[in-house]
N, C-alpha and C positions, 0 to 999 in steps of 0.2 A: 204351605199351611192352608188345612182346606178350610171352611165357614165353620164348623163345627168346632174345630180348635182354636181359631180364632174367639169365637163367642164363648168360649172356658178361658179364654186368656181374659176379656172384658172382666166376668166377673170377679175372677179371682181379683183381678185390679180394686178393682172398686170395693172388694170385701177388704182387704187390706187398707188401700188409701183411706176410706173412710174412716177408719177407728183408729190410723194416727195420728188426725189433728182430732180429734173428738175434745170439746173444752167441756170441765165441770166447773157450770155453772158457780153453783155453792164453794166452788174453793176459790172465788172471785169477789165471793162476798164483801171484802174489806178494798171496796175501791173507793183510792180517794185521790186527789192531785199531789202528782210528783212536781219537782223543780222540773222545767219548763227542758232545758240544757239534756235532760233524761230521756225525751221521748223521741220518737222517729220522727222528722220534720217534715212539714208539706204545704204548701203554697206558695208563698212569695217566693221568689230567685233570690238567689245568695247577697246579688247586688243589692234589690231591694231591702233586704233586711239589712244590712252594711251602711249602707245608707242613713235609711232611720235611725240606727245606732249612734251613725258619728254627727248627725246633725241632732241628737236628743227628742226624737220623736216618738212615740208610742204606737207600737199595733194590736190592735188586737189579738188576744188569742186564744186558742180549744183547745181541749189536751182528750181522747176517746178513746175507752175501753169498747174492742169488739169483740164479740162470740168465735170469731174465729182465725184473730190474729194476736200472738203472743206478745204482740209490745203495742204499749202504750203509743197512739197516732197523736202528733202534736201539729196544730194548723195554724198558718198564722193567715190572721182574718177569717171573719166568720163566713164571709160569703165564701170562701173556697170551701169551708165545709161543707156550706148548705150544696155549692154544687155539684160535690163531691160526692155526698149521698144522694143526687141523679144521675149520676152517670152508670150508664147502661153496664152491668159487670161488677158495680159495686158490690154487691154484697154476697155477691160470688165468691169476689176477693179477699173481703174481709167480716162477710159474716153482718151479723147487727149489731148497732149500738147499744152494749149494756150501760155505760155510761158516761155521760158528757159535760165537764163543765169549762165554763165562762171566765176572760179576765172582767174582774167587778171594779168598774172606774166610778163607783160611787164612793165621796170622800176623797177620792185621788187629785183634786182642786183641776178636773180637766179642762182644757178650751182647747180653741185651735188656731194654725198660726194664720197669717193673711191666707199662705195656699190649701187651706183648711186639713194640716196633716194635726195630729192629734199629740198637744203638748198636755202633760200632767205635773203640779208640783210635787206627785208621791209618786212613787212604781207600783202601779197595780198589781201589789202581788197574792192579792186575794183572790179565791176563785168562789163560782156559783155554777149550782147546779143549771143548767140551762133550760130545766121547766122552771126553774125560780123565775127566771130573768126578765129581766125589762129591756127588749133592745130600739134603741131609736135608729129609723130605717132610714135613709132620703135628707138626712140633713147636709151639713157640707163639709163632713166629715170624711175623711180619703186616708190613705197610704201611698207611698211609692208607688205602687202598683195598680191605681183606683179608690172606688169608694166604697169607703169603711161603713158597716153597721157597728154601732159601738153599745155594748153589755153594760146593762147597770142590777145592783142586786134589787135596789128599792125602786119602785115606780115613780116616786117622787120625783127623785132625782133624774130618771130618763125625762121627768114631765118635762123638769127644768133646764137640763141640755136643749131639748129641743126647741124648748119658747125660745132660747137665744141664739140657737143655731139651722135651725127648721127638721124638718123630717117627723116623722110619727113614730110615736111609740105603740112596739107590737109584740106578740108573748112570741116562745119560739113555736107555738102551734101553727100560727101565720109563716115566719119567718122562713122554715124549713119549707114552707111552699113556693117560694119566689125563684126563679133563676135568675143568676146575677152575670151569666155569662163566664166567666171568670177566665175557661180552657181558648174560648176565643181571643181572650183580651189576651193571654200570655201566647197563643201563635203570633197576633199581631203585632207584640210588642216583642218576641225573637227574629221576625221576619223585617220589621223596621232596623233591629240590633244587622243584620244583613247590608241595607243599603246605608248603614253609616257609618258599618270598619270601610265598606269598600270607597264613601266619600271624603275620609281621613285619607284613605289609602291616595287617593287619587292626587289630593292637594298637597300629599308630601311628595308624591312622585312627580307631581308639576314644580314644587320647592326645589327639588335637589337637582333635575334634570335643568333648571336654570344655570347650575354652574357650569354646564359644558359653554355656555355661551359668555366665557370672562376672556379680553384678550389675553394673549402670549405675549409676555415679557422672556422667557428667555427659553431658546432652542439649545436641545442639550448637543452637544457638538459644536455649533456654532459659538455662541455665547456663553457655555461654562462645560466645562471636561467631562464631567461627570453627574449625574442625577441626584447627590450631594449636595455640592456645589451649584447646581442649580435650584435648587429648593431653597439654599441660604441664600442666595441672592434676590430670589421671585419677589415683589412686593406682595402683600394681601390681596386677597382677591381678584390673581392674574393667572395666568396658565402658564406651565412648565411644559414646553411640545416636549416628545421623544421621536425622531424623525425612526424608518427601519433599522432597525437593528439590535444589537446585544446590549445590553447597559447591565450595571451592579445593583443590584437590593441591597439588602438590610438595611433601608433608612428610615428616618423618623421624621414626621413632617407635624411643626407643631405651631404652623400659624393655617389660615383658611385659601389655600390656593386648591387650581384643580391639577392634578397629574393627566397628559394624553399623549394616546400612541396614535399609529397609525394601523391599528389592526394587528393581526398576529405576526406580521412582521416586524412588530417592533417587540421584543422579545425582553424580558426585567426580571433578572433570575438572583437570587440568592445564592448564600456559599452552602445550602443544605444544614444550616443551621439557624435555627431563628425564625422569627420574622420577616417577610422580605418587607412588607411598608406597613409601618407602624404609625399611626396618627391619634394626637394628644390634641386637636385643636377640633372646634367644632365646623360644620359645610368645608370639609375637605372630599374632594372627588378623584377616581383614579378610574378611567376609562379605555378602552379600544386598544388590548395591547393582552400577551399572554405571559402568566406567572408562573415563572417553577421555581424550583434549588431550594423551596421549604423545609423546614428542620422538621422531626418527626416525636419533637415532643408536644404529648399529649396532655402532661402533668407538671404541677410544679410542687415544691415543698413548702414555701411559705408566697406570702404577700404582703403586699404594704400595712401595716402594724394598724391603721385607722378602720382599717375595715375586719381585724380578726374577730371582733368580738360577735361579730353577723351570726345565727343558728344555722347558717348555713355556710359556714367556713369551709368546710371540708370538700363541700360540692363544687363550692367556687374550687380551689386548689385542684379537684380531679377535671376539672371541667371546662373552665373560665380562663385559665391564662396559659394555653401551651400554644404552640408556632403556629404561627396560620399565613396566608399568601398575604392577606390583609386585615390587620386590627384596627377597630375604633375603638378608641377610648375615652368619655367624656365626648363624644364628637357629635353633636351632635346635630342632624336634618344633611349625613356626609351621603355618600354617592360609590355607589359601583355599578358603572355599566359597561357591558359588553366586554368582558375579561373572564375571560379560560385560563384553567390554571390547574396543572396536575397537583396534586398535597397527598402524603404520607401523612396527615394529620388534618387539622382543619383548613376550608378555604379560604373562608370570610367568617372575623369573629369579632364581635360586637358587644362592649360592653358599657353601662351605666349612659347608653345615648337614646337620645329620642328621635324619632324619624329618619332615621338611616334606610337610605331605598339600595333593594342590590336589586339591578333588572339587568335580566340578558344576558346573566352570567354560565360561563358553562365549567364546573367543579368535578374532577378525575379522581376520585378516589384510587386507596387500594383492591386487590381482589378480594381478599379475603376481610371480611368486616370487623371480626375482633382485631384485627392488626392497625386498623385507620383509626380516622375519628367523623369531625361532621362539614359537611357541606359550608351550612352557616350555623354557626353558632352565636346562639340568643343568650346573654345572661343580664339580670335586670336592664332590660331598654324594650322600647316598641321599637319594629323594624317591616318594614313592607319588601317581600321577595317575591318580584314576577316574572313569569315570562323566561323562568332561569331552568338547567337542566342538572339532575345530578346522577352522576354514573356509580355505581361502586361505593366501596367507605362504607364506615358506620349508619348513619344517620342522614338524608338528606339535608331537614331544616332542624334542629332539635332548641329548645326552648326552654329557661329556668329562670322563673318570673320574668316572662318575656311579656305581658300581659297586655293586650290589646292588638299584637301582633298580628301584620296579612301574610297568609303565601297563598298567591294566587298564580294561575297560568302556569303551571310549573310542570315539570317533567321526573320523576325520581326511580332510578330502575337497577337493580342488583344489589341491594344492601340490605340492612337488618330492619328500620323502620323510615320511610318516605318522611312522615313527619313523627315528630318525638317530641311530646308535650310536658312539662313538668313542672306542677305548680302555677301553671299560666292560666288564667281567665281573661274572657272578655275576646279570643282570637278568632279569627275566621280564616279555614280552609275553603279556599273557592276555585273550584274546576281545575283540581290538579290531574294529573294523571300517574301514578305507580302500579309498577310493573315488577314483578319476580323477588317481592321483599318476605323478611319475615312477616311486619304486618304493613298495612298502608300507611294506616294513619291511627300512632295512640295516642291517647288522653291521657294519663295518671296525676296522683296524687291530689284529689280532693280539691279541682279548679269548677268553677262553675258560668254558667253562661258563653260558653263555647259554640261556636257556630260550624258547622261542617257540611258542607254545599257544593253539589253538582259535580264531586269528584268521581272517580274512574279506577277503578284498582281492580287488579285480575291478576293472576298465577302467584298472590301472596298465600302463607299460612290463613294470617286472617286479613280480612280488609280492613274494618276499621274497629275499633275498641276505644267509647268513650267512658271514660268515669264521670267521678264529680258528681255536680246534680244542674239542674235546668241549663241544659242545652239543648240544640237543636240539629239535627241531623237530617236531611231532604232532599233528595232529589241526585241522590248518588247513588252509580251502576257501582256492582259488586260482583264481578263474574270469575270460576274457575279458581277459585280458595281452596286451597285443602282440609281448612280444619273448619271454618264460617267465613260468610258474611258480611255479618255486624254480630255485635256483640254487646248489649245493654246491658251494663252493668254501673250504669248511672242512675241518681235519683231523678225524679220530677222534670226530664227529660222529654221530650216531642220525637219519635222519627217519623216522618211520612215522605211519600212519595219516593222511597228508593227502589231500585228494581237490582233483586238478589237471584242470580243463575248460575246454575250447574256451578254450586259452591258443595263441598261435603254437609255443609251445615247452613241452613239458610239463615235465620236466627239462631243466635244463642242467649238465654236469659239466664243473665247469670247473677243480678243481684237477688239478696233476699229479701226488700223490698219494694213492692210492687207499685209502685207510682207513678212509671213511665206511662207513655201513650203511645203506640203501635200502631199508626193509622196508615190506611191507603198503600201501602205497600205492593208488589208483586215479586212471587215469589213463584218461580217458572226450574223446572230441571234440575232442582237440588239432590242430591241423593236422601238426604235427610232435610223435609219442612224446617223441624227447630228441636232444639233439647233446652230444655228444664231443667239449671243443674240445683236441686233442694229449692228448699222455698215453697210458697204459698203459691196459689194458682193466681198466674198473672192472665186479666183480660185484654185480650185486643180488641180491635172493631173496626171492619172495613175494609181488610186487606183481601188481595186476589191471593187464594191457593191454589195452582193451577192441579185440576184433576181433581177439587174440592169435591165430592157427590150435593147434589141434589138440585135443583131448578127453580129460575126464578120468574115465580107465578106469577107477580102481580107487574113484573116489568120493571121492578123499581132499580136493578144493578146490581142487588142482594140475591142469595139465597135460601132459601126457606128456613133452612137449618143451620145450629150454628157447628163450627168446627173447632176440629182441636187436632191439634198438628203434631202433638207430642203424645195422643189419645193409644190407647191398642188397637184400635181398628183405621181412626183415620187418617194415623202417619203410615199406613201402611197403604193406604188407595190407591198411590201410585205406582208401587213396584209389586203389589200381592193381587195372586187373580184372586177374584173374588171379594174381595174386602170394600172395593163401592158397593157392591149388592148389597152387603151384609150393612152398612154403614146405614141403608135406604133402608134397612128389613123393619117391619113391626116390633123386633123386639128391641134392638137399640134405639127406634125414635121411644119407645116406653122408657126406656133406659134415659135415653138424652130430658124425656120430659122429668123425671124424680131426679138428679142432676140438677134440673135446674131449679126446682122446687124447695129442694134439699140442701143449702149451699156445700154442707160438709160435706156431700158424696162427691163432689168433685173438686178434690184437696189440695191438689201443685198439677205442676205442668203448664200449657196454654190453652187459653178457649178464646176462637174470634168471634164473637158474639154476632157479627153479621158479616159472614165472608162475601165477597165480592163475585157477583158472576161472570163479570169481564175482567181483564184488567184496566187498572189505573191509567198505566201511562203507555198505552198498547204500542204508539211508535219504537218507544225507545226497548221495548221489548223484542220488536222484531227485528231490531239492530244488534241484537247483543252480542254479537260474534263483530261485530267492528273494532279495531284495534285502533287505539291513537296513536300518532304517531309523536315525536318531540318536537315542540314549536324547534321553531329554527330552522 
């Protein structure tokens, strides 16, 4: 495609994009405050607002009409609004504020508690126009997530919050002028959420890796016939040795001892039916020894009657209780280390326990994925997986309100997804590495505060796909995907600092709302920058596009101009002769300046508002053909 056709592709683009999101004005006339529950949400984290909820606290909140986005934005706290209309892209993204109001905790009988979170005897469910308003700035008034400006309709009233709580009362003419920080406060406060799964993680795995050290009460062989027989005999809190060799499964161990072998020489196989060790007690350990003879159901038809009434029956039944090498149940802060174990079904599966560590395990699925099941399976418990590898099978770690859950150090390579998320919040992926899966690592079903860090995935469909909303995604290689990447399609979410190469798809943006934050990134040999799939024009800022056009004059690591990766000329820079030139010519910097003048003319897709003229993280870029290999 020479220059000429290229620049008839530009306009037609924009003659088009332009006049589909075109808003009239006038048929918007009649704006007023929807129920809160209505609007698209943004600020606080899912936790934060959960939070406040069950402790009966109050947050503030905005509800805004924009010129160029069809739904109603609802903010909880005002300072994220205010920061929200500076950030660089804003109104790119969403156009201007035609209308804004206020929760009005005048009359609402507010105070605050000792840690000055905002209690009301009424539910402010009055709204104010926010040229009305009276907000008191700097008193000692907060949320979960910082401090609160809190909205009153009458000025009196803000006088009087303030004389007894401090801070000043200011119109929003002042207030929209302040930065409150807010995007810094929630990196810091996801990046904190980091070293604290991994300091749970640590103190459970120091908890459980205690039990290797109970004495031996009774040698199987020596002292009782069979592994049975010696579990009924063991006192609490002793060890059952397994010297080399063969012994029987399918037992049930239902007081707190530890099971050990001596390595894969000692060998604890099932009749291919069942369970091989089933444990109903809590800090039970089964260590240094390899499991087969597992049964190959994956499914049951019912369960114990106290728990049918769950909404999520069903899930349990297809999910939760089919044969695995090793079940916890109720067990909880129990133990698996260092046990391989081929399964037709699950390896290790874990239910209704807390702090159960599986470290060092190594899990043989089948070849084909629909035929298996999962690695470990998570149904409601926290559980820490490190340092463990899993071959084949459905699922490496897969998760159903597994919630707070680590798998860290892990290895996952020829199955459908490395890690399989569902319904879980609060988890952290940290420095896994998958290899040759459908995707590496998903998210689903509407979890939030997710963490995903420093992992490793290459020759998946996609790398990673989170949902949900505020989580956090950083510092993870994503190389040679066929289909992406990463794939945003989470709310009020952070990704920075991952390095995306020679994937079909660098980014994919796939929600329709535009929330997220895209920063710092490098994005090096994709065949494709990013696709756009509907939606509003989401801004990024900061990221390296390698083969971005234009120079950075003033030194600062930017370049002059901004890009757009999904653009008609400058996703094409890298593989069309000619289209850096044109990208530089006179007439698309005219172009890129009405663009940015104009919000509508540039209606979906992506624009990085200050692409990078180096990259980010330039070591790990020019490693990115290094392949990990599997701890162990």
């Amino acid at each position: 495609m020479n220059a000429t056709h290229v620049l008839a592709v530009v306009f037609a683009f924009l003659l088009v994009s332009s006049g589909s999101f075109a808003v009239d004005v006038s048929a918007s006339a009649d704006r007023r405050p929807v129920p809160f529950d209505e609007t698209v949400k943004i600020g606080m984290t899912g936790e934060a607002t959960v939070e406040a909820s069950q402790q009966g606290y109050t947050v503030p909140r905005v509800e805004v009409f924009y010129s160029q986005y069809r739904y109603i934005v609802g903010y909880y706290g005002i300072t994220s609004f205010v920061d929200e209309l500076h950030r660089p892209g804003h109104a790119q993204q969403f156009g201007l504020p035609l209308a804004a109001f206020v929760t009005d905790f005048a009359g609402s009988g507010v105070s605050l508690s000792r840690d000055g979170l905002i209690r009301t005897e009424r539910t402010p469910d009055v709204w104010v126009d926010v040229e009305e308003a009276s907000f008191v700035v700097g008193s000692g008034a907060r949320t979960p997530s910082g401090p609160a400006v809190v909205p009153f309709s009458r000025e009196d009233a803000a006088e009087e919050f303030a004389s007894e709580y401090g801070g000043q009362v200011e119109t929003w003419e002042t207030v929209r002028d302040r930065d409150f920080g807010t995007e810094q406060a929630s990196r810091e406060r996801m990046q904190r959420a980091v070293q604290t799964r991994q300091d749970w993680a640590n103190r459970s795995a120091d908890a459980a890796h205690a039990l290797l050290d109970r004495p031996v009460s009774v040698t199987v062989g020596d002292d009782a016939p069979t592994l049975a027989a010696a579990i009924e005999r063991a006192p609490p809190n002793t060890t059952v040795y397994l010297p080399p060799g063969t012994y029987d499964g399918n037992v049930t161990v239902e007081k707190p001892i530890t099971i050990r072998g001596a390595g894969n020489d000692t060998r604890l196989l099932g009749d291919g039916t069942g369970t091989v060790v089933t444990a109903y007690a809590s800090r039970v350990a089964l260590a240094d020894m390899y499991v087969g003879g597992i049964g190959n159901t994956t499914s049951v038809q019912n369960i114990s009657e106290n728990r049918t009434g769950d909404w999520d029956y069903q899930v349990k039944l297809g999910y939760g209780y089919g044969d695995a090498g090793v079940a916890f149940d109720a067990s909880n802060g129990s133990l698996v280390r260092n046990v391989s174990m081929d399964t037709p079904s699950n390896g290790v599966l874990v239910r209704y326990s807390e702090g159960v560590v599986v470290d060092n395990a190594t899990v043989r699925g089948v070849e084909e994925w629909v035929d298996g099941f999962m690695g470990v399976m998570v149904m409601d418990s926290r559980v820490v997986v490190q340092r463990s590898t899993f071959h084949q099978g459905r699922d490496g770690v897969y998760t159903h309100l597994g919630h707070g859950t680590v798998v860290r150090d892990s290895y996952m390579e020829g199955m459908r997804f490395g890690v399989h998320q569902m319904y879980t919040s609060d988890m952290l992926n940290l420095n896994n590495t998958v290899r040759d899966t459908n995707i590496g690592i998903v998210i689903m079903t509407r979890p939030s505060n997710n963490t995903v860090v420093g992992n490793d995935v290459r020759g998946a469909s996609g790398g990673i796909s989170v949902a949900g909303s505020a989580s956090y995604v950083a510092e993870n290689v994503l190389v040679d995907n066929t289909r992406y990447g990463m794939d945003t399609i989470s709310r009020r979410s952070l990704y920075e600092r991952n390095t995306l190469v020679s994937n079909a798809v660098g980014v994919r943006a796939s929600t329709l709302i535009p929330t997220n934050r895209v920063t710092e990134n490098d994005f090096a040999g994709n065949e494709r920058y990013a696709v756009a799939i509907l939606g509003p024009l989401r801004v990024y800022s900061g990221n390296y596009w390698q083969g971005a056009p234009g120079v950075d004059t003033d030194g600062d690591g930017h370049l002059e101009r901004s890009f757009s990766p999904t653009g008609p000329v400058d996703s094409r820079v890298a593989r069309t002769d000619g289209a850096s030139s044109l990208a530089q010519s006179p007439a698309m910097a005219t172009l890129e300046a009405l663009q940015d003048a104009v919000p509508g003319l540039r209606s979906t897709g992506i624009l990085d508002d200050a692409p990078r003229s180096r990259p980010v993280r330039p070591g790990v870029l020019a490693n990115e053909t290094t392949t990990a290999e599997a701890p162990g």
